[in-house]
C-alpha angles and dihedrals in degrees: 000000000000125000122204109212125187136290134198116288136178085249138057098244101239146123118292136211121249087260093058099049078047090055091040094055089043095056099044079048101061135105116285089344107133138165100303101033085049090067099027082065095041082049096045103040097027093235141032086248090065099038089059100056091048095038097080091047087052088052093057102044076056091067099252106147101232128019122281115263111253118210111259120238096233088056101050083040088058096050093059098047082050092056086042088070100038092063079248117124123189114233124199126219097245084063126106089221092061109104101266095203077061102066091059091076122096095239116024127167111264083213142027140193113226139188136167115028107345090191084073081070097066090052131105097275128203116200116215120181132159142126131346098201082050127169120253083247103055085041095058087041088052093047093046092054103042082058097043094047091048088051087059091052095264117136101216114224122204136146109256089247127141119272121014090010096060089043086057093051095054104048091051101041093103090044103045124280129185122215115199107194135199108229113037124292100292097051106102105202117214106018093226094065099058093111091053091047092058094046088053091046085046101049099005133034136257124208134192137178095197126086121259112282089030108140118213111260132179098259081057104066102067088043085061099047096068084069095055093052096035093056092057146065087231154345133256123193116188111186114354129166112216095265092045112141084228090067080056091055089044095058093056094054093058095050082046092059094248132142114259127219135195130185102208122239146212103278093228093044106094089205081074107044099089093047090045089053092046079062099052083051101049115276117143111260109238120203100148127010087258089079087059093046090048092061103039087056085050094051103039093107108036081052092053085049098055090046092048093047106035117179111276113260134194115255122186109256101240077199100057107024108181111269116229094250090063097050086048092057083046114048099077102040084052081054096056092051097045116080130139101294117090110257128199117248095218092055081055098054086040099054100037091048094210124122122284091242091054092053102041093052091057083048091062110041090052082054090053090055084048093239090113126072117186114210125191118284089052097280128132132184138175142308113215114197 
């Protein structure tokens, strides 16, 4: 069975006090501060202390015209004290305890809400995703699978949603089964599966990127299927239509390096339009839970290789941090370059010829000041207001 191990990252993976994981939560918590501005700061200032006193300053040399908003102390204090009672706790991702699979996307969440068995979070993890208006059949299937893939040492991951979701759950409920939800970790979505919620949080785990009190909308679910598929070698859809939130989630596993799956269809049944299509276009065909473990034995080493050796990325220098007079001859030549087509960062810092951190330091302030949007392949282009 594979084994992630772990990559370079802007942080020494350890345990942290109960003020770092504050300032953590502060941080992830602050206006328009999202994933990657999350880490370029933790890689530009060496702590999340740091990074929330500069981060109001870099707003402003962005052009917004007050400072951003900083998450309050009493309010992240608050949030913890919340999951303590929940049961919940709030891991950081310097922590052993963070899923490790999960660092190797592009855009994980620098910290997550857990409750239930969070060592099911370091084990071998299946995605399954599908329908929620799901036929009897694909349920049973689902439910079959989800069984069959926990008895070969496999924690099933899935997002708590009606349908296939809830099948998988529920095969995989004895054996370990993770639920990634959409609002924060008290939020029960939807209402009828709160028995189910409460089994999972007993003998599996739950895990939500929200705050607390967040409620599930629409913008969230994708959001939350990044996790799904992140936390998992790969990604299996039974039953889909073509605008089915799981090809989403599909998508992203393949942009995160994982292994897709598809369940074929009838042909004249909608539900299974989107999954039949995943196989047209590649995805491996699943009948038993034998055709997943065949092709995890078969990429075992080509997926070591790929975690051993991550794509380089650019890391701000602590030695040569970039001098004021070098962001000031930047900033409008990084504007000329920037409109409302995704650029690659890589074409910037060529073209510019000035150092990465240079140019990534102008990048983020402008997304401080929430004029800049990031979009997948490393671009990023303008945010008119």
């Amino acid at each position: 069975m594979m084994v992630a191990t772990a990559q370079k990252l802007p942080y020494e993976v350890s345990e942290i006090s109960y003020q770092e994981r504050l300032d953590w939560l502060r941080l992830i918590r602050s206006e328009n501060v999202g994933t990657k501005t999350f880490f370029s700061l933790l890689s530009l200032y060496g702590s999340a202390k740091e990074a929330l006193r500069a981060a109001p300053e870099l707003s402003l040399r962005g052009g917004k015209n007050r400072a951003i908003t900083i998450c309050s102390i009493a309010n992240a204090e608050r949030e913890m004290e919340q999951c303590e009672k929940l049961g919940a706790q709030i891991i950081a991702a310097c922590e052993p305890s963070y899923p490790a699979y999960l660092t190797h996307i592009d855009d994980y969440p620098p910290v997550i809400t857990v409750q239930g068995n969070s060592r099911l979070l370091q084990k071998p993890s299946i995605a399954m995703v599908g329908a929620r208006n799901a036929s009897a059949n694909g349920c049973r299937l689902a439910h079959k699978l989800a069984e069959e893939l926990g008895k070969k040492k496999l924690i099933v991951t899935s997002g708590l949603a009606r349908g296939i979701d809830t099948a998988c759950h529920k095969g995989a409920l004895e054996t370990g089964t993770i639920a990634v939800i959409a609002g924060g970790i008290d939020s029960i979505y939807p209402p009828e599966n709160k028995a189910l919620y409460e089994a999972i949080a007993e003998k599996g785990v739950i895990i939500a990127e929200l705050p607390i009190g967040a409620t599930p909308k629409g913008s969230n679910f994708p959001q939350r299927n990044r996790i799904i598929s992140g936390l998992s070698y790969g990604v299996i859809v039974v039953e889909a239509t073509f605008k089915s939130g799981s090809l989403i989630t599909a998508r992203m596993a393949l942009e995160q390096n994982r292994e897709v799956f598809a369940v074929p269809g009838f042909p004249m049944d909608p539900r299974c339009n989107g999954s039949n299509h995943l196989l047209k276009q590649g995805a491996t065909l699943v009948e038993t839970a034998q055709d997943v473990m065949d092709v995890l034995d078969t990429i075992r080493e080509r997926q070591l290789e790929m975690f051993e050796n991550p794509s380089p990325r650019y890391l701000f220098s602590k030695n040569q941090p970039p001098s004021d007079d070098e962001l000031d001859n930047l900033r409008d030549e990084i504007l000329q370059q920037l409109g409302s087509s995704p650029v690659s960062i890589d074409h910037i810092i060529t073209t510019t010829g000035m150092r990465p951190a240079a140019v990534l330091t102008v990048l983020l302030e402008l997304e401080l000041a929430g004029k800049l949007e990031r979009h997948v392949g490393n671009k990023v282009s303008f945010v008119y207001q």
